[in-house]
C-alpha positions in Angstrom: -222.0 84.9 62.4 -219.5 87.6 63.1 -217.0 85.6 61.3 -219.0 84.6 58.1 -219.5 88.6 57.1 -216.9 89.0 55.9 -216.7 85.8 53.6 -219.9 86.2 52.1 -218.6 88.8 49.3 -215.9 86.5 48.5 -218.6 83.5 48.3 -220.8 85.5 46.3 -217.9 86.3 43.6 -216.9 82.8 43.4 -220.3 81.6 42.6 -220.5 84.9 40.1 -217.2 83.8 38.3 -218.0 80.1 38.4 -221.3 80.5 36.8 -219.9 82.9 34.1 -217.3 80.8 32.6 -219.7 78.1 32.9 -222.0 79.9 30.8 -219.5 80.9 28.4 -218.5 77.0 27.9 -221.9 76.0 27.1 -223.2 76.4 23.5 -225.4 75.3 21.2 -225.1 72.0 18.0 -224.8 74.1 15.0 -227.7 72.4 13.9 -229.6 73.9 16.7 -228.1 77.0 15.9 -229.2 77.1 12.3 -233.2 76.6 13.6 -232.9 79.5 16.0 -231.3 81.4 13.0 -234.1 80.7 10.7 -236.6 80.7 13.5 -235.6 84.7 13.9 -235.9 85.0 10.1 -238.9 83.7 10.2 -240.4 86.0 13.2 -239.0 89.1 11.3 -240.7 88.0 8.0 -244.3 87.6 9.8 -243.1 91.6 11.2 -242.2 92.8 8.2 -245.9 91.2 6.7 -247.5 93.1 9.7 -245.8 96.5 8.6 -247.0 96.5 5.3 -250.3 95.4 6.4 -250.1 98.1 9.2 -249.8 101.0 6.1 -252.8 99.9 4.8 -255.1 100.4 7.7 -256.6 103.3 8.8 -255.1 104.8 12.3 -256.7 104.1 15.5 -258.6 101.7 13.6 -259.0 98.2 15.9 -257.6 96.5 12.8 -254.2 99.0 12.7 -253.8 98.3 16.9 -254.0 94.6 15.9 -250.8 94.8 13.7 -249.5 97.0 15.1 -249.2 95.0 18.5 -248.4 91.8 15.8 -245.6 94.0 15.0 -243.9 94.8 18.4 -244.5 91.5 19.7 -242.8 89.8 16.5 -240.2 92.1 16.8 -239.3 91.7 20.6 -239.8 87.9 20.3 -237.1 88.1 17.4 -234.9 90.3 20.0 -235.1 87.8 23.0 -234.2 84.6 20.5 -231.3 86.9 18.9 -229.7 87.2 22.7 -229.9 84.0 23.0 -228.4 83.1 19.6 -225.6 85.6 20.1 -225.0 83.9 24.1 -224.7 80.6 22.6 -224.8 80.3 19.1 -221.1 83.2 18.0 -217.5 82.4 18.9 -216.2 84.3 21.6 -213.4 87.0 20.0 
């Protein structure tokens, strides 16, 4: 045990790098691309609806909470597909 301490930083940044460039190796068809891409669109489009209909309510009202939680889910859904787009889908520069 006295012996493996001091390897274990050395394990634990060869596994690090290994899964990093493994990761950066593995994309995405570009026709699975294009889904997520429209599948974002889509999610910000149903936001966007949300918005507008959230300026129409009154404030505080249960129907103004309801879009406006429709609106912040929509929105981070559309975040959490857009990192995975830009981590699979964009050419490394």
């Amino acid at each position: 045990m006295k012996y493996a301490l001091p390897i274990l930083p050395f394990l634990f940044i060869s596994i690090l790098t290994s899964t990093v460039s493994n990761a950066q190796e593995d994309s995405f068809s570009s026709e699975y691309c294009a889904g997520i891409y429209k599948g974002i669109r889509f999610i910000l489009g149903e936001a966007d609806k949300n918005w507008t209909a959230l300026g129409k309510k009154l404030e505080g009202s249960q129907e103004y909470n309801e879009h406006a939680m429709k609106v912040q889910w929509t929105v981070e859904v559309a975040a959490n597909y857009t990192i995975i787009h830009e981590a699979f889908c964009t050419e490394a520069e």
